[in-house]
N, C-alpha and C positions, 0 to 999 in steps of 0.2 A: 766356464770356458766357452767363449762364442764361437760358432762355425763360420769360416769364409764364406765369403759368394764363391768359390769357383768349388769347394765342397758341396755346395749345395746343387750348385748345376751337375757334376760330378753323380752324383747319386740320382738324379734327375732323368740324367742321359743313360743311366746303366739300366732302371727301371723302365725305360722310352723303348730299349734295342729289346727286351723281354718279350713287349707286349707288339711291335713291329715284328720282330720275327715270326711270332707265332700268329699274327693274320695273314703273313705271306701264303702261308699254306691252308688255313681255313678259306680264304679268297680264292685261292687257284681250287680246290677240292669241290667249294660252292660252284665256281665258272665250269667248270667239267662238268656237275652233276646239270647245271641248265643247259650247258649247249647239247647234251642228250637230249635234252626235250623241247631244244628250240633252235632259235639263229643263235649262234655264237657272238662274243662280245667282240671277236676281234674284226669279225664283216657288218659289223653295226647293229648287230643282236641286243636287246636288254632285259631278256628273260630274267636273267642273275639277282634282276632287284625284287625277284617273288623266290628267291633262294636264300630260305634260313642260315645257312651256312655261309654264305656270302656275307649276309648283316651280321653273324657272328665276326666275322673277319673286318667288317666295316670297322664296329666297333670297339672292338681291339686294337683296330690301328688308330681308333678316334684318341681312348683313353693314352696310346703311344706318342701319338703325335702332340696330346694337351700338356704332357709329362715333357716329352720335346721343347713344346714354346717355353714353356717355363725353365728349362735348362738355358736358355738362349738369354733369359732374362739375366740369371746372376751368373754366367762364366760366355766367354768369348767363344765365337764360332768354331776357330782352329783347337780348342777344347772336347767342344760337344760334339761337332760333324764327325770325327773320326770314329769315336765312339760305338758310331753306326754299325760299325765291323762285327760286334757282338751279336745285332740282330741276324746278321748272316750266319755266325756258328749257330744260334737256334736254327730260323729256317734251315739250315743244310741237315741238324740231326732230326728234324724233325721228317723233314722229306725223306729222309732215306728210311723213318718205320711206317708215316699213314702215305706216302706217292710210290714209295717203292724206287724212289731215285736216290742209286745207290753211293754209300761215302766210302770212300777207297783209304787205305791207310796213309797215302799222300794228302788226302785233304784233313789227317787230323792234322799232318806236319801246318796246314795255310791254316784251319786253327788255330795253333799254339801262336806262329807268326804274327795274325792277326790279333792276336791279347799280348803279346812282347814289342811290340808294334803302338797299342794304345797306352800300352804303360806309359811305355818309354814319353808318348805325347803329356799326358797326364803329368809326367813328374816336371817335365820343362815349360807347360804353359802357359801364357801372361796372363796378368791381373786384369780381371775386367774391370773396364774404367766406363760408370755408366755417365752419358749425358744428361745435366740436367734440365732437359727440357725437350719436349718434339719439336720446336722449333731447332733447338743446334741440331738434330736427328735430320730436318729437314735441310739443314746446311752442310751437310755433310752429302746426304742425297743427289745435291744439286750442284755439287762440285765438280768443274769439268770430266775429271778422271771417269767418275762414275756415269755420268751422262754419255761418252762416249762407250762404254761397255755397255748401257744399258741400249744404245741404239744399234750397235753391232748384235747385239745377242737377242732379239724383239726382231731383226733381220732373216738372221739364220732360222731363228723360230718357224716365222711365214714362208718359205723357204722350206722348211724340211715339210711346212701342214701341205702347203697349196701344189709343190712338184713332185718332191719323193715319199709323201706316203702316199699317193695314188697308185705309183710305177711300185714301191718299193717295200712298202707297210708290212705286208707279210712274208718277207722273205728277209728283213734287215733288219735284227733287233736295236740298230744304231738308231734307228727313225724315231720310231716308239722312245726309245730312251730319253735319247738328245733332247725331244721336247719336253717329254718328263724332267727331265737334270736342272735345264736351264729355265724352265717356270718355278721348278723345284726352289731354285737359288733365291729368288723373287719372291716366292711363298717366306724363305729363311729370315732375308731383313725386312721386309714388309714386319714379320711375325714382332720380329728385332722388337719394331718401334712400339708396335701397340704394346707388346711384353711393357716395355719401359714407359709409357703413357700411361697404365695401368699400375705398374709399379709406385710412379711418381704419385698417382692418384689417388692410393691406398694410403701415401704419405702426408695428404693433405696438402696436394699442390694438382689441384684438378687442370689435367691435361683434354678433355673432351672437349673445351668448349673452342680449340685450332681445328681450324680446315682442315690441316696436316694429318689430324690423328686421323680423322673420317675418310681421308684421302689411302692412307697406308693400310688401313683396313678394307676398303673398296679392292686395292692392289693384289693383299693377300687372298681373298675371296675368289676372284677372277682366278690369280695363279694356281692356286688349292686347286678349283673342279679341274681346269686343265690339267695340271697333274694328275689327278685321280681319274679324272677320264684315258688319260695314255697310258697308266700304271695297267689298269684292267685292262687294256686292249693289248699290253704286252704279256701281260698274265696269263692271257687265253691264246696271243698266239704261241708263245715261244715257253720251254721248258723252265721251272720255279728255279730250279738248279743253274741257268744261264742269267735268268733278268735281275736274281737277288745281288750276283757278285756286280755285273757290269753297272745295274742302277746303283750301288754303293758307290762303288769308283765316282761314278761317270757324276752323279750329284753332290757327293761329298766334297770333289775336286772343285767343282762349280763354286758352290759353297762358300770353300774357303776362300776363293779368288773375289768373291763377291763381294762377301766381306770384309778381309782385306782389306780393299780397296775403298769402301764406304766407311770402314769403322778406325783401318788404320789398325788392326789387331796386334800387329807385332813393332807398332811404337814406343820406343822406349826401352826395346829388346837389345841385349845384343847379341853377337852374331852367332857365338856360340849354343846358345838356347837354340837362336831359329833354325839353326842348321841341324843339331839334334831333334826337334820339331819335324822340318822336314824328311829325318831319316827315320821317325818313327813312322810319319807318315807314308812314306812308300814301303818300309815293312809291312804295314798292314794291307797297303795294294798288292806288293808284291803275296801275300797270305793270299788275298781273295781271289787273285788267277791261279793260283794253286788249285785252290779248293775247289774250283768251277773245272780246269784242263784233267782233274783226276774224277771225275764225278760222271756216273752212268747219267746219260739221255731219262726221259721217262720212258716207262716202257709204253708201246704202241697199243692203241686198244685191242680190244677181240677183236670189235666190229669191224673194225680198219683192217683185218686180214683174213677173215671168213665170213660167212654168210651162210647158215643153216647149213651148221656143217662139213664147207668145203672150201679148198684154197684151190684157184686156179690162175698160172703163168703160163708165158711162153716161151718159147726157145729162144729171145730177145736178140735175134739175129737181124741187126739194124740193114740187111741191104733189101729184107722181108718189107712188102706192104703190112698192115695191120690184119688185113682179112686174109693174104699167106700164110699169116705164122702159124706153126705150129702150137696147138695149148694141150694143157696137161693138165687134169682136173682128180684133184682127191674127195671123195664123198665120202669115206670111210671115218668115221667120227672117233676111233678108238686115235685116232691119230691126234685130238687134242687133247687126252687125259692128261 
């Protein structure tokens, strides 16, 4: 009995959210343990890459992500991207026993949502129809449609690097994100082709020796560090608990629109599928704002509210200069047992 392509991506993608979710949290656990003993990742710090636990995490999400490409290869985007949902119920139970960032019993309800959600994807998703060739891959690339998303979206990019994360980086996880999502989408069909160049190649129809293949591999390369450079620097500034739901959404969404549009995913569908497609898919967005609006903050360091023993505030009476206020200082140590 032979297994499908979209079985095979299927178990591909379930194995990929495993080992993703669980370097969300070895990543963030590493970034905390260095930005104690240094600059931080998110003000341009790169202590992190002398932090074991970090490269634990790296390579977790390495093995994740190779599991990933390889799902891209034998099932369609609107298959595998949703998928993703799963690495978020890891990271979120894993955060609430080594971060201490707590799951409330609302967020098992965007659990469950979020796997009734990918089901429901899974049972209605089209047949992958692979290309035979990088060249159609590149005809498909270079199709007005696509050219005009990819210059809109390469816009917004420069755009959120060179204005808003200067003014806005650490205070708007959209920043951080958005460039992650949308390089993110670019790493996905970039991945696409070489997947399928490779594929074809194993078949004995060697695709390396087009520009195209070298081309799309250059692409992903590029896209890949950017992403991984904004993923960490959202890692460390903002709570694992906030960046795992919103980058799922926010890149997944990408994603599918990406590809869509390049590959034509739901060709051939008809309407009923993709509109159950589409309702599985906002069940499981709809799960991952659950899971994030029910979920404790991390807790705040020691250090960040004492210092050798004592908390001191003031009477925060705003029409007070700073050197008026009144302060109130505790030194009595029984008071952090």
């Amino acid at each position: 009995m032979s297994v499908s392509d979209n079985s095979r991506g299927l178990v591909l993608a379930i194995m990929s959210s495993l080992f993703i979710g669980t370097s969300f949290i070895l990543k963030k656990k590493g970034l905390l343990r260095a930005a104690a003993a240094g600059t931080r990742a998110g003000v341009g710090g790169y202590t992190y890459l002398v932090e074991p636990l970090w490269w634990a995490g790296m390579i977790t999400m390495i093995v994740g992500e190779v599991a990933n490409f390889v799902a891209y290869i034998y099932a369609p985007a609107v298959l595998v991207a949703p998928l993703g949902a799963l690495s978020i119920i890891i990271s979120a139970v894993l955060a609430h026993f080594m971060l201490k960032e707590r799951l409330r019993r609302m967020g098992i309800v965007g659990c469950v949502s979020c796997i009734v959600g990918s089901v429901v994807i899974v049972i209605h998703a089209p047949e992958e129809h692979t290309p035979s060739s990088v060249q159609q891959v590149w005809n498909l690339a270079t199709q007005p449609a696509f050219l005009i998303y990819v210059a809109a979206t390469l816009s917004i990019v420069l755009v959120l690097m060179l204005h808003f994360e200067p003014l806005y980086g650490q205070t708007n996880i959209l920043v951080y994100l958005g460039i992650c999502s949308m390089m993110g989408a670019f790493t996905v069909v970039s991945i696409k082709a070489i997947g399928i160049a490779i594929k074809l190649t194993l078949e004995g129809i060697n695709q390396f020796g087009y520009m195209q293949t070298w081309f799309f591999l250059s692409v992903a390369v590029v896209c890949m560090i950017t992403q991984l450079n904004y993923l960490n620097k959202a890692l460390d500034t903002f709570s694992a608990a906030l960046v795992s739901p919103i980058y799922y959404v926010m890149f997944t969404t990408l994603t599918i629109v990406a590809s869509a549009i390049m590959f034509k995913d739901w060709s051939g569908q008809n309407a009923s599928s993709i509109v159950s497609e589409l309702c599985g898919f906002i069940t499981v967005l709809s799960g991952t704002v659950i899971l994030h609006v029910t979920r404790d903050e991390e807790p705040a360091s020691t250090a960040d509210i004492m210092t050798k023993g004592s908390v001191t505030w003031y009477d925060g009476d705003p029409s007070k200069h700073l050197e008026e206020a009144h302060f109130i200082t505790l030194n009595n140590s029984d008071y952090f047992n």
